[in-house]
KOLSEBA-938264 format. One record per residue (C-alpha): x, y, z; residue in three letters; residue number from 1. Coordinates in Angstrom, 3 decimals. Each point is the difference from the previous one (the first is absolute). Layout:
{{X; Y; Z}; 'ALA'; NUM},
...
//
This chain:
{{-51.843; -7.564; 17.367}; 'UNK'; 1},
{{2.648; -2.860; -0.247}; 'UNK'; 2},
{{0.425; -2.675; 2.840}; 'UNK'; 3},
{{2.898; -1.479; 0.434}; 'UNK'; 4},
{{1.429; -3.017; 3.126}; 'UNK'; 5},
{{2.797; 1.272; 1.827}; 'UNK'; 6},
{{2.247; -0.754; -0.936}; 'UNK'; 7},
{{-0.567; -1.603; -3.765}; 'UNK'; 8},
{{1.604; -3.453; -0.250}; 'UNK'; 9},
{{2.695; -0.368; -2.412}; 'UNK'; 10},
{{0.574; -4.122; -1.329}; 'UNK'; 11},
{{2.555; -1.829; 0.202}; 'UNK'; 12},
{{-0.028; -0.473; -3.506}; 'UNK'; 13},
{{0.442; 4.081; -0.291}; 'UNK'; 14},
{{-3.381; 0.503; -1.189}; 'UNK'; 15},
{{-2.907; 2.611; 2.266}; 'UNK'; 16},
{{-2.350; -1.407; 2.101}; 'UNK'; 17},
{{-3.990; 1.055; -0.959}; 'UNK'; 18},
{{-0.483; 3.397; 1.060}; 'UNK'; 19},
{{-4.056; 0.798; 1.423}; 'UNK'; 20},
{{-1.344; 2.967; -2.016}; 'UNK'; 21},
{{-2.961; 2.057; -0.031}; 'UNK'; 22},
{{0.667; 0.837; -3.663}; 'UNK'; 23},
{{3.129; 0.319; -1.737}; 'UNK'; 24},
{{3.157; 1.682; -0.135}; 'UNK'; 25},
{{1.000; 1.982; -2.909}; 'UNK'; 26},
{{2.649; -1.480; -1.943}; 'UNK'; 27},
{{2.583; 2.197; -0.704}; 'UNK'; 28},
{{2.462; 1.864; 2.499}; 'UNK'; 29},
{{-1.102; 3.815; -0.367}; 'UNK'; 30},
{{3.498; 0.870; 1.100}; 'UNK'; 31},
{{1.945; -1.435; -2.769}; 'UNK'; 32},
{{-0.772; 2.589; -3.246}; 'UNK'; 33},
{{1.385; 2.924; 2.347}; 'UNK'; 34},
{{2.565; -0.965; 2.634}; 'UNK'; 35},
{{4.008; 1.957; -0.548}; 'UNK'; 36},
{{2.566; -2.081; -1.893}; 'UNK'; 37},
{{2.587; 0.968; 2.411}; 'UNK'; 38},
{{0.322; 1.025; 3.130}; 'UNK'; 39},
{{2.382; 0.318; 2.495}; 'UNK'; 40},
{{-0.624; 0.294; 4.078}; 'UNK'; 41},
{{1.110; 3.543; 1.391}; 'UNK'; 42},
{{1.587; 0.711; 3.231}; 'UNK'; 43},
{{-1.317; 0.109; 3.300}; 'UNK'; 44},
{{-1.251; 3.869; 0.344}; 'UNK'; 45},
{{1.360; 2.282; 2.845}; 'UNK'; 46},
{{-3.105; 1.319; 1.590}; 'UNK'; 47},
{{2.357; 3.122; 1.230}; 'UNK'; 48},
{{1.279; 0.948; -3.570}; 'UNK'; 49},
{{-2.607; -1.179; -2.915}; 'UNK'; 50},
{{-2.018; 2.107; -2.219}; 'UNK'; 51},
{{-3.681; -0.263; -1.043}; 'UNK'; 52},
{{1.477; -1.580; -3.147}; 'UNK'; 53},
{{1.965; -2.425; 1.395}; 'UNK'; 54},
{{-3.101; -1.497; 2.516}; 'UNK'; 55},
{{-1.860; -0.050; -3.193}; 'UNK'; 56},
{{2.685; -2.114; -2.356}; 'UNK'; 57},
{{0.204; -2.429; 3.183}; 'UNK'; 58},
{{-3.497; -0.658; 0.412}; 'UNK'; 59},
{{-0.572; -0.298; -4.150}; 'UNK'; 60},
{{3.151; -2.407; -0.047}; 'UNK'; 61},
{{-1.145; -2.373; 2.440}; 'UNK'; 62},
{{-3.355; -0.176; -0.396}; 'UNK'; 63},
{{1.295; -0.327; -4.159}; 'UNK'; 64},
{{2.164; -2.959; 1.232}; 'UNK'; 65},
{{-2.255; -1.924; 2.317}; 'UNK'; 66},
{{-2.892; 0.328; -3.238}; 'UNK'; 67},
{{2.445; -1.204; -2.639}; 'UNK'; 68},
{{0.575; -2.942; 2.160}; 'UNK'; 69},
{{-3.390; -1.166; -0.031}; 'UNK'; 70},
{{0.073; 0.303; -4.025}; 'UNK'; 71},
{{1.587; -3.274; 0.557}; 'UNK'; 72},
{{-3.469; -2.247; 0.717}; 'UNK'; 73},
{{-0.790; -1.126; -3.112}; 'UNK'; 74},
{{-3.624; 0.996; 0.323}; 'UNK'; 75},
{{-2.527; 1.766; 2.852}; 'UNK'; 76},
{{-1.263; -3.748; 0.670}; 'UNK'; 77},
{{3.458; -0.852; 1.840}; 'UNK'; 78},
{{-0.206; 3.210; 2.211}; 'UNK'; 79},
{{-2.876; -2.157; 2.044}; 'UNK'; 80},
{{2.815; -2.564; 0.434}; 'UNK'; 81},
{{2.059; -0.591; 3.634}; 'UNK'; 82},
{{3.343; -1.711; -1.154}; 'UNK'; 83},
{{0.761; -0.022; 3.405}; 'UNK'; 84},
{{-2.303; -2.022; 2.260}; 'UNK'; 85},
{{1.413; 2.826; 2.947}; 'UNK'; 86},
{{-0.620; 2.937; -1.775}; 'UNK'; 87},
{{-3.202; 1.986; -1.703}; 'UNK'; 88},
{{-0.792; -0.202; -3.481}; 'UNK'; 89},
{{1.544; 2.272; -2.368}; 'UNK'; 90},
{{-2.619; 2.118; -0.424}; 'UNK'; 91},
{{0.189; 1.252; 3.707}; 'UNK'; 92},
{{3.137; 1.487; -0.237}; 'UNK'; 93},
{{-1.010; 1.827; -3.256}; 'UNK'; 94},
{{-2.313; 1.715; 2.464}; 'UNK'; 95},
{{1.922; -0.183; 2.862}; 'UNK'; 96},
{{2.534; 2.340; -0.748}; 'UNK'; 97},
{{-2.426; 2.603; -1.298}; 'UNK'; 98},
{{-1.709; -0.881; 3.351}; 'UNK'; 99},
{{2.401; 0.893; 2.070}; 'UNK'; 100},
{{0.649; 3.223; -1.704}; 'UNK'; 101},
{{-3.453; 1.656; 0.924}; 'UNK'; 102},
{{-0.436; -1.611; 3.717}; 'UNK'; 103},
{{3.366; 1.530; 0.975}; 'UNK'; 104},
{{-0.893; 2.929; -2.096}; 'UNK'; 105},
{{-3.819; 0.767; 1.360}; 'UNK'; 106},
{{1.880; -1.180; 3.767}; 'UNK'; 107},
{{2.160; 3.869; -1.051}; 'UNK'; 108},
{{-3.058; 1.733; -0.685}; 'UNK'; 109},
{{1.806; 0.271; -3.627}; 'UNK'; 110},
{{-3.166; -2.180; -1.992}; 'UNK'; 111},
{{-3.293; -1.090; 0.152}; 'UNK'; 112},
{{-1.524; -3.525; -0.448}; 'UNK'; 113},
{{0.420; -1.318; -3.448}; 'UNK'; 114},
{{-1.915; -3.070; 0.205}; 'UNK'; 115},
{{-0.318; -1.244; 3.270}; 'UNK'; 116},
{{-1.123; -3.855; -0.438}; 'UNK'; 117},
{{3.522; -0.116; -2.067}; 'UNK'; 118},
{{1.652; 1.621; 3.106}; 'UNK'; 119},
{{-1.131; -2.701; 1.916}; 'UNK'; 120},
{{-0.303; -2.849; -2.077}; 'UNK'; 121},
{{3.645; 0.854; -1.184}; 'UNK'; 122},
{{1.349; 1.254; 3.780}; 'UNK'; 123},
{{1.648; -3.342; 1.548}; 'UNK'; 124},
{{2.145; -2.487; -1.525}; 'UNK'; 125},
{{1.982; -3.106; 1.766}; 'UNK'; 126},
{{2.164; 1.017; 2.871}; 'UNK'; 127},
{{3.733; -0.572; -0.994}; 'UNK'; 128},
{{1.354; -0.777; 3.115}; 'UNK'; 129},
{{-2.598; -2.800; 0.514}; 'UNK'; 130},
{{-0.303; -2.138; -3.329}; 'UNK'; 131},
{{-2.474; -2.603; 1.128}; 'UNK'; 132},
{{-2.671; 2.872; 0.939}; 'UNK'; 133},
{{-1.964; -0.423; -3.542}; 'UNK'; 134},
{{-3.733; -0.232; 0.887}; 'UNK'; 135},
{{-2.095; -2.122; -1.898}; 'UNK'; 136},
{{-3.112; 2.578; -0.704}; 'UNK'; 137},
{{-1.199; 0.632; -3.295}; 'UNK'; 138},
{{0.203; 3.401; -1.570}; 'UNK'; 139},
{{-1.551; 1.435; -3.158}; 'UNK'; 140},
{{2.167; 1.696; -2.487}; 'UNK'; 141},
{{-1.393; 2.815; -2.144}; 'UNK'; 142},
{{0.550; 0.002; -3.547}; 'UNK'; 143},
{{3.168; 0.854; -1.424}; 'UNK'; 144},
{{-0.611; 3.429; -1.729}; 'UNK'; 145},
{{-1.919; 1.380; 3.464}; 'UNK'; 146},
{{3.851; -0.981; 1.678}; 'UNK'; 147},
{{1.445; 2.099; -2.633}; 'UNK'; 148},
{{-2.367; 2.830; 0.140}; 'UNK'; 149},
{{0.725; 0.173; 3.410}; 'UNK'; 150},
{{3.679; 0.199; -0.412}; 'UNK'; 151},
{{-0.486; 2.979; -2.582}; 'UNK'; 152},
{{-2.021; 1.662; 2.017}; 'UNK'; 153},
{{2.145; -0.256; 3.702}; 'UNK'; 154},
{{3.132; 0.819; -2.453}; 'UNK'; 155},
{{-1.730; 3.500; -1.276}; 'UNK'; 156},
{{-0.492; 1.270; 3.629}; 'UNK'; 157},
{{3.230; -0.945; 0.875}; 'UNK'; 158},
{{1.629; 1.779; -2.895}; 'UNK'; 159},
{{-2.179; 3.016; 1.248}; 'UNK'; 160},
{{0.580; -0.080; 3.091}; 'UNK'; 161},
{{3.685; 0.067; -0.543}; 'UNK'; 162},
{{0.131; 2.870; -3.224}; 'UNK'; 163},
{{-2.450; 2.639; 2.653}; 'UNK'; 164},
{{2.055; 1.731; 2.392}; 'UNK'; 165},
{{-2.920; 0.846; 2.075}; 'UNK'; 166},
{{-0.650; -3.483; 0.818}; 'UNK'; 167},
{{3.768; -1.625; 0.517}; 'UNK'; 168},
{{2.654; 2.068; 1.290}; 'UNK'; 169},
{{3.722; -1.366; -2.015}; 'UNK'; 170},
{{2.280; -0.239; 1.243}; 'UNK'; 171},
{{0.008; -0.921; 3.626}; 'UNK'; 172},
{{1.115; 3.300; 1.529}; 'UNK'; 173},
{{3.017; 0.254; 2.451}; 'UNK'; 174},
{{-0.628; -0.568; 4.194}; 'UNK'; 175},
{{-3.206; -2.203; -1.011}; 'UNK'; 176},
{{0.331; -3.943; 0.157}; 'UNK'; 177},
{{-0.824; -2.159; -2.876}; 'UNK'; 178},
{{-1.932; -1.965; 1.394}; 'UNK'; 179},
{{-2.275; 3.254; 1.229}; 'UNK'; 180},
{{-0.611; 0.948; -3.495}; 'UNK'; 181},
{{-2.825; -1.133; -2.401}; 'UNK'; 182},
{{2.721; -0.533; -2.586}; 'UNK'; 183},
{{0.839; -3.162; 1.830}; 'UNK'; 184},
{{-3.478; -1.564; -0.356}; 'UNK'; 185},
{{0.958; 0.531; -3.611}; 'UNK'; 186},
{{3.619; -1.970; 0.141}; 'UNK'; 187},
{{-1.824; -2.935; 1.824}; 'UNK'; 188},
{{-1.907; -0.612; -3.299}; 'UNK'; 189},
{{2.882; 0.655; -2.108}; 'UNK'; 190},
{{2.081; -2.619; 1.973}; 'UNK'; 191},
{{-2.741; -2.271; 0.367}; 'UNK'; 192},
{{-0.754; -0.344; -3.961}; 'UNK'; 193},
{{3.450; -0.660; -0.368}; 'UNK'; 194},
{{-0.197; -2.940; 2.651}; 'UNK'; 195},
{{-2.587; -1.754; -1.748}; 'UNK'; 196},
{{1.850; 0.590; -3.369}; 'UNK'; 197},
{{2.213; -2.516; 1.624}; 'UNK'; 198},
{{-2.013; -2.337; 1.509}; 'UNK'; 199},
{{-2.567; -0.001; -2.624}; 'UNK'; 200},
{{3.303; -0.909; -2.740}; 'UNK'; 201},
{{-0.018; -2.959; 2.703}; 'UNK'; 202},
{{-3.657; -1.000; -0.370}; 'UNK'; 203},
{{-0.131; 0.243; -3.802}; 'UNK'; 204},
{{3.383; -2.508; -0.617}; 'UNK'; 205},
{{-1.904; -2.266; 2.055}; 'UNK'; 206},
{{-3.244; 0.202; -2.625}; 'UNK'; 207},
{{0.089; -3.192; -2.598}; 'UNK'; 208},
{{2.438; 1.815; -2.566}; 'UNK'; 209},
{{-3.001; -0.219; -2.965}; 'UNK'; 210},
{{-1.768; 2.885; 2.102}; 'UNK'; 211},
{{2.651; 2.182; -0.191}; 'UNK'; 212},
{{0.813; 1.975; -2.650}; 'UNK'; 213},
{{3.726; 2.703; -0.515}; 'UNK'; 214},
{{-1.366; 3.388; 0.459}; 'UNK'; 215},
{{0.887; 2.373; -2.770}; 'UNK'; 216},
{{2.923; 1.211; -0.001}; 'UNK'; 217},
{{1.939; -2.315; 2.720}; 'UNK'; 218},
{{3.150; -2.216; -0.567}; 'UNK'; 219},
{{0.491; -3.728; 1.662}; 'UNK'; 220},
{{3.286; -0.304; 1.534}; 'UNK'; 221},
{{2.141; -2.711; -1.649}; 'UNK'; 222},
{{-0.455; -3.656; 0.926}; 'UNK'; 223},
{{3.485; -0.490; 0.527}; 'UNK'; 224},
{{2.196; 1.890; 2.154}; 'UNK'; 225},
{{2.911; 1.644; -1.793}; 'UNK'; 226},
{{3.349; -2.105; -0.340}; 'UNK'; 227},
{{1.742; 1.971; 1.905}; 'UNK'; 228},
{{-1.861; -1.327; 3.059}; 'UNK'; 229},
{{1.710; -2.924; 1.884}; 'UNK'; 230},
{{-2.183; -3.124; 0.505}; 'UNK'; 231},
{{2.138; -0.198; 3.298}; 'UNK'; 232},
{{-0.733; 2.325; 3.315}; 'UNK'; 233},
{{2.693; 2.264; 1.129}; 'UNK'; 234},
{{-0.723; 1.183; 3.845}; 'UNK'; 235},
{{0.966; 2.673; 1.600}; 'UNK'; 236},
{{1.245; 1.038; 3.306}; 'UNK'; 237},
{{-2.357; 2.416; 1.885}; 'UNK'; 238},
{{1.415; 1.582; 2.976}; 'UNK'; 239},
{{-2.015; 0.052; 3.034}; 'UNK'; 240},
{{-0.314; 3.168; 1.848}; 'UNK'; 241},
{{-3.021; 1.970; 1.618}; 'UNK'; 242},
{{-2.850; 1.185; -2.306}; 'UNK'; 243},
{{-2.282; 2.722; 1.428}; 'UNK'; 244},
{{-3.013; -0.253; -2.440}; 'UNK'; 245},
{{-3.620; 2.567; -0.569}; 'UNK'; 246},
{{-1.301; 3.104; -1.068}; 'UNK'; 247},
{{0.369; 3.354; 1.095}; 'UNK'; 248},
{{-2.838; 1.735; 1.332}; 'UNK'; 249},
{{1.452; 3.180; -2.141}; 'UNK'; 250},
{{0.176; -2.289; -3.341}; 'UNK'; 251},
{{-1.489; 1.648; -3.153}; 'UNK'; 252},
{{-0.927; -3.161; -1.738}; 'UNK'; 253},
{{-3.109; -1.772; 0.912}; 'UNK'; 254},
{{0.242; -3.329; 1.879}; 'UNK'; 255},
{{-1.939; -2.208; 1.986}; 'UNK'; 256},
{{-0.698; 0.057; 3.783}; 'UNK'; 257},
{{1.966; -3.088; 0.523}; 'UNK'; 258},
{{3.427; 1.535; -1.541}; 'UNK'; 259},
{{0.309; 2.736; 2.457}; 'UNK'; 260},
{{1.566; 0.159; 3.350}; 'UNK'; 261},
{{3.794; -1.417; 0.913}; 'UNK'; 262},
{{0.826; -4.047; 0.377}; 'UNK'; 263},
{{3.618; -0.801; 0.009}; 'UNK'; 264},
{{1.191; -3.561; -0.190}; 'UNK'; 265},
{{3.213; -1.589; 0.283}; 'UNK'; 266},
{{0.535; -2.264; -3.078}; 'UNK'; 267},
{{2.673; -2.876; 0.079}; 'UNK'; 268},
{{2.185; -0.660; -3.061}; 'UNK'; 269},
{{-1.558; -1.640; -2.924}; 'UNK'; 270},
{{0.566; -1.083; -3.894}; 'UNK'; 271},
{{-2.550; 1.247; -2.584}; 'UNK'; 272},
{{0.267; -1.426; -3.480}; 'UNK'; 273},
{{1.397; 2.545; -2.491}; 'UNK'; 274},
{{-2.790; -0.551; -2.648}; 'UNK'; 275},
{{-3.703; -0.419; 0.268}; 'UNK'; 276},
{{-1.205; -3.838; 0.298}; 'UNK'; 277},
{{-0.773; -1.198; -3.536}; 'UNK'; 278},
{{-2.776; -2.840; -0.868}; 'UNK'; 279},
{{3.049; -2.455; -0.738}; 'UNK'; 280},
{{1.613; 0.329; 3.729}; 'UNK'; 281},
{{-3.422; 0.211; 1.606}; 'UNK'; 282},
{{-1.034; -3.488; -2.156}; 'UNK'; 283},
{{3.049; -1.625; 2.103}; 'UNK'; 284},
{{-1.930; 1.101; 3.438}; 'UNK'; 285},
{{-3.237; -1.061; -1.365}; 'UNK'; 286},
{{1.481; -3.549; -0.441}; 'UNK'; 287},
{{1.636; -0.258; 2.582}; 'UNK'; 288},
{{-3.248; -0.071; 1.849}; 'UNK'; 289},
{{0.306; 3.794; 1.087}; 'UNK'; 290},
{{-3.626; -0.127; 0.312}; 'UNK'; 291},
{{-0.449; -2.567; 2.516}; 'UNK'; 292},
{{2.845; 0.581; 2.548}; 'UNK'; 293},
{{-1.248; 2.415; 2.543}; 'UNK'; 294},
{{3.020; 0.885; 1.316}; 'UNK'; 295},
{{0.749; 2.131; -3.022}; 'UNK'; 296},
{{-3.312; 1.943; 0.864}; 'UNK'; 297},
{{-0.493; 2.876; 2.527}; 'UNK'; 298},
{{-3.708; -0.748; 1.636}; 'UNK'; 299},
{{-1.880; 1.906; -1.576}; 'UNK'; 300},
{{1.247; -1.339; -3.705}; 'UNK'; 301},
{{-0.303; -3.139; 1.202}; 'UNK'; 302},
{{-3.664; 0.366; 1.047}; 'UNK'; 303},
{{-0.645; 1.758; -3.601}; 'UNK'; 304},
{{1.558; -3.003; -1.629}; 'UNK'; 305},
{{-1.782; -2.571; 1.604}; 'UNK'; 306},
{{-3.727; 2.064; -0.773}; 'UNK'; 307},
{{1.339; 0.418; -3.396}; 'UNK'; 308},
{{1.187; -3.685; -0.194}; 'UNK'; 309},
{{2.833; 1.828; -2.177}; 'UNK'; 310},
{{2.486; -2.703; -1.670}; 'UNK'; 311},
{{1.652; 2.838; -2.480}; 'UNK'; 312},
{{-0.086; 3.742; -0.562}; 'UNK'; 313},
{{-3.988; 1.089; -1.194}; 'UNK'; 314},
{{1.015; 0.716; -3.770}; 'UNK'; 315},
{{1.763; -3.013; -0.632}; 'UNK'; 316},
{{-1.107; -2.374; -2.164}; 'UNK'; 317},
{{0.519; -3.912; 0.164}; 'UNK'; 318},
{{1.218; -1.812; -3.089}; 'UNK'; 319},
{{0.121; -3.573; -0.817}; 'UNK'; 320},
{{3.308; -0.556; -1.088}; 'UNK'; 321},
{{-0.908; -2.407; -2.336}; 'UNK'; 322},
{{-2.631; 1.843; -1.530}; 'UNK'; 323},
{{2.436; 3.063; -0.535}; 'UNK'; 324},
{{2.755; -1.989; -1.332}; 'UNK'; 325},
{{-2.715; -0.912; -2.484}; 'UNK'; 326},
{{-1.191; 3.207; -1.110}; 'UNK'; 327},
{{2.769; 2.427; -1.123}; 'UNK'; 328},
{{-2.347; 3.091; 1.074}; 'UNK'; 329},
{{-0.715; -0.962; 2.880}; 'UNK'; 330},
{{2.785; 1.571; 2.909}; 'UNK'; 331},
{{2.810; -1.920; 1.446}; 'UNK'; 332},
{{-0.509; -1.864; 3.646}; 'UNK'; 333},
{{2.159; 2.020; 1.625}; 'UNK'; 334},
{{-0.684; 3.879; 0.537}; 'UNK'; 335},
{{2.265; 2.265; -2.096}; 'UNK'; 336},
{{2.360; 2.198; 2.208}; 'UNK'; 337},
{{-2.495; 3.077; 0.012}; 'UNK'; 338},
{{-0.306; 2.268; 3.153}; 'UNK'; 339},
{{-2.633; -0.945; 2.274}; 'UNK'; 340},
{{0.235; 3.915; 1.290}; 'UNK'; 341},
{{-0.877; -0.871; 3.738}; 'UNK'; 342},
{{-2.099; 2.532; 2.066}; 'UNK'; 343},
{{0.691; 0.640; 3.464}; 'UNK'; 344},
{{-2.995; 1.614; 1.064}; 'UNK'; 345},
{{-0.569; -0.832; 3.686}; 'UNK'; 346},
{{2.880; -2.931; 0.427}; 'UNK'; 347},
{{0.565; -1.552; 3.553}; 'UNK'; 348},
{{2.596; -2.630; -1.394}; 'UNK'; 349},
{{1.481; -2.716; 2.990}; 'UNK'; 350},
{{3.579; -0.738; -1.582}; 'UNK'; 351},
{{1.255; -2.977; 1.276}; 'UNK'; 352},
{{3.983; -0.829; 0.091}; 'UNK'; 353},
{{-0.016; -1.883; -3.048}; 'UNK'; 354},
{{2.429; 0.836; -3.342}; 'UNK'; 355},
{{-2.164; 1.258; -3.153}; 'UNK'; 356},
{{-3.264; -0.228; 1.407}; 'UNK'; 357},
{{-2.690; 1.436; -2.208}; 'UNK'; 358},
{{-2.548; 1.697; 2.284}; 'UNK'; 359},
{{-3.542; 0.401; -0.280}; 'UNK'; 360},
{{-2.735; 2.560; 1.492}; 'UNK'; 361},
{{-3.567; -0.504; -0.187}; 'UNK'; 362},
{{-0.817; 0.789; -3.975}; 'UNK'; 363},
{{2.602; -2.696; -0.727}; 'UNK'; 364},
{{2.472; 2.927; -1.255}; 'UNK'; 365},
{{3.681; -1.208; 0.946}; 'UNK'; 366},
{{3.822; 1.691; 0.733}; 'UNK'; 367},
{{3.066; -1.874; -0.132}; 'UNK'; 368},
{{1.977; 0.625; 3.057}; 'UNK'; 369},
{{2.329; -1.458; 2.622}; 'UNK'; 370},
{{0.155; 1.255; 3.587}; 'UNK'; 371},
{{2.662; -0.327; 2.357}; 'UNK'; 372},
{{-1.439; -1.008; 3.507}; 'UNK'; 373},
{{-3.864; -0.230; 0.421}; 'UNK'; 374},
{{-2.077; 3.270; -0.346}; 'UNK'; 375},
{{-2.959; 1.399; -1.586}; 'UNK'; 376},
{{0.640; 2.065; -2.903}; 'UNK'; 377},
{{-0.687; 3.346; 1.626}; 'UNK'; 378},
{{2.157; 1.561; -2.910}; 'UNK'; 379},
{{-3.393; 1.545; -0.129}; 'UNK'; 380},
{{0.806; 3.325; -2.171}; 'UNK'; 381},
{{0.648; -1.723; -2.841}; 'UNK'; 382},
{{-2.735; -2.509; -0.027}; 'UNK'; 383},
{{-2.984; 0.700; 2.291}; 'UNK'; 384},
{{-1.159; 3.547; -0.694}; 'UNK'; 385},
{{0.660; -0.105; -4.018}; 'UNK'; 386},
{{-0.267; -1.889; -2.306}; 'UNK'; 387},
{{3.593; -0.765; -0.848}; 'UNK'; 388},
{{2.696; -2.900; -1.152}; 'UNK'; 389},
{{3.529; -0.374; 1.003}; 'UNK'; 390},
{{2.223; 1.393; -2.952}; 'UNK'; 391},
{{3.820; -0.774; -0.771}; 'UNK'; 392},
{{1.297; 3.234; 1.929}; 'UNK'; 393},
{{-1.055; -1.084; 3.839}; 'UNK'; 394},
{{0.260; 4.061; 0.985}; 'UNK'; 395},
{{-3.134; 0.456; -1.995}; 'UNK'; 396},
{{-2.086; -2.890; 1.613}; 'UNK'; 397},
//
């Protein structure tokens, strides 16, 4: 068994805190030699209308993505590392997701146990919604190859349960709700891998960059944005009219409890910048002293911030000027124009009436917007329940 602090220290210096082991890790990442050069993510499935097939090709492509993402830790050793003092190690969510898979699934009467100190060990992360929760016990990893093992095995029942007609009925037959059908218990670990495919691409930039590795197959975007991209902001003029937001009861697609039911909002007239923020604009916020002035802060981001003691965006870097005008490799001071690609997962921004005011929420993420008269942003369709940007045509936002 491995031991491991929660969470591991990173240094300042971008080297790992001492981990506490029992014995060691192995050294190589067993997912490298056989994760899928390319891969792309497939739609959401209609739970009224899909074939066996198509369940299957959903489960195998996300549970495909989310492993070739962790083919990007250089080695098993940095799976026992926490890059984020408020989240788990990486390892847990290796299990996690698997986890969740066969509690939901033996909850349907679809599976038994597969290992059941996994299912517990690997049950409970950090609650979201309150990101100063972390406890400060100790837990003991298990090696590596027993986390993988586990995965292969929870992924062959799955695959049978969903390729034996006796056991899972496809589709969801008319008159019968979604949510009444053991197919669902299957779409909450479909959509659930695929959540912390995103959040674990969050906690693996965050890693020192010589513990990460390109998995096979995968492109970097470009470090500069394309030409065509102005270094200036062009806003747009957003209408305000009544929005009537949430799920139907009747929907086909899974979602979670909190996106159903009716809320309708009347949302004043704002601006939303025509582009996504890029490093360059955001550098201007940054030294302005974005960070310490409050008032450009809802409460809760300001309360984040202040835990944090954020001065700049987590992945940033700071570079001596004179030490980079000295060494032609090294990067210039000031951040090249690439897309910071907000997320506005759970945003409660206060916008204030001031001109060009780059807005924060509580992971430090930021909009550019101007709002005319004092209001929250309750334009919440387009940036509380998804996870989306403004884009240049304002009908599609």
């Amino acid at each position: 068994m491995i031991q491991s602090p929660i969470p591991v220290p990173i240094n300042g210096n971008g080297s790992v805190a001492g981990l506490t082991r029992s014995k060691p890790a192995p050294k190589a990442s067993q997912y490298q030699n056989s994760v899928k050069s390319t891969l792309k993510s497939l739609p959401t499935l209609d739970l009224k209308k899909c074939t066996r097939q198509d369940v299957l090709d959903y489960f195998n492509n996300g549970w495909d993505l989310f492993e070739t993402l962790k083919a990007a830790c250089l080695d098993d050793d940095t799976f026992y590392l926490a890059p984020d003092k408020l989240r788990r190690p990486l390892i847990f969510y290796l299990g996690h997701t698997a986890c969740l898979f066969v509690n939901k699934l033996v909850a349907a009467n679809l599976m038994d146990r597969v290992n059941p100190h996994f299912e517990s060990l690997f049950a409970v992360g950090v609650d979201e919604m309150s990101w100063d929760d972390m406890d400060e016990d100790r837990y003991v990893w298990p090696p590596m190859n027993e986390v993988w093992e586990f995965r292969k095995n929870v992924h062959k029942q799955i695959v049978d349960i969903i390729t034996d007609p006796a056991r899972m009925q496809i589709p969801v037959p008319e008159g019968i709700n979604c949510w009444d059908h053991p197919l669902w218990a299957l779409a909450m670990g479909f959509e659930h891998e695929r959540i912390h495919f995103e959040t674990s691409s969050v906690l693996l930039r965050q890693l020192p960059a010589e513990l990460t590795v390109r998995p096979p197959g995968w492109k970097y975007a470009p470090l500069q944005a394309p030409e065509h991209v102005p270094i200036s902001q062009t806003f747009l003029d957003v209408p305000g009219r009544r929005v009537t937001i949430g799920k139907s009861f009747e929907d086909p697609t899974y979602g979670w409890d909190n996106e159903f039911g009716q809320r309708t909002e009347d949302v004043e007239d704002f601006k939303a910048s025509k582009y996504l923020i890029t490093n360059r604009e955001f550098f201007g916020f940054v030294a302005a002293g974005g960070y310490t002035n409050e008032s450009l802060w809802d409460e809760e981001g300001w309360k984040w911030r202040c835990y944090r003691k954020a001065t700049r965006p987590t992945f940033w870097v700071e570079v001596d000027p004179e030490a980079a005008a000295s060494d032609s490799n090294s990067p210039p001071p000031s951040p090249s124009p690439v897309h910071t690609g907000p997320s506005f997962a759970r945003v409660r921004l206060l916008c204030p009436c001031v001109a060009n005011a780059i807005l924060c929420n509580q992971h430090g993420h930021s909009i550019l917007a101007t709002n005319l008269g004092r209001s929250r942003l309750m334009f919440r369709q387009a940036v509380l329940t998804r996870r989306v940007s403004f884009r240049a045509n304002p009908e599609t936002t």
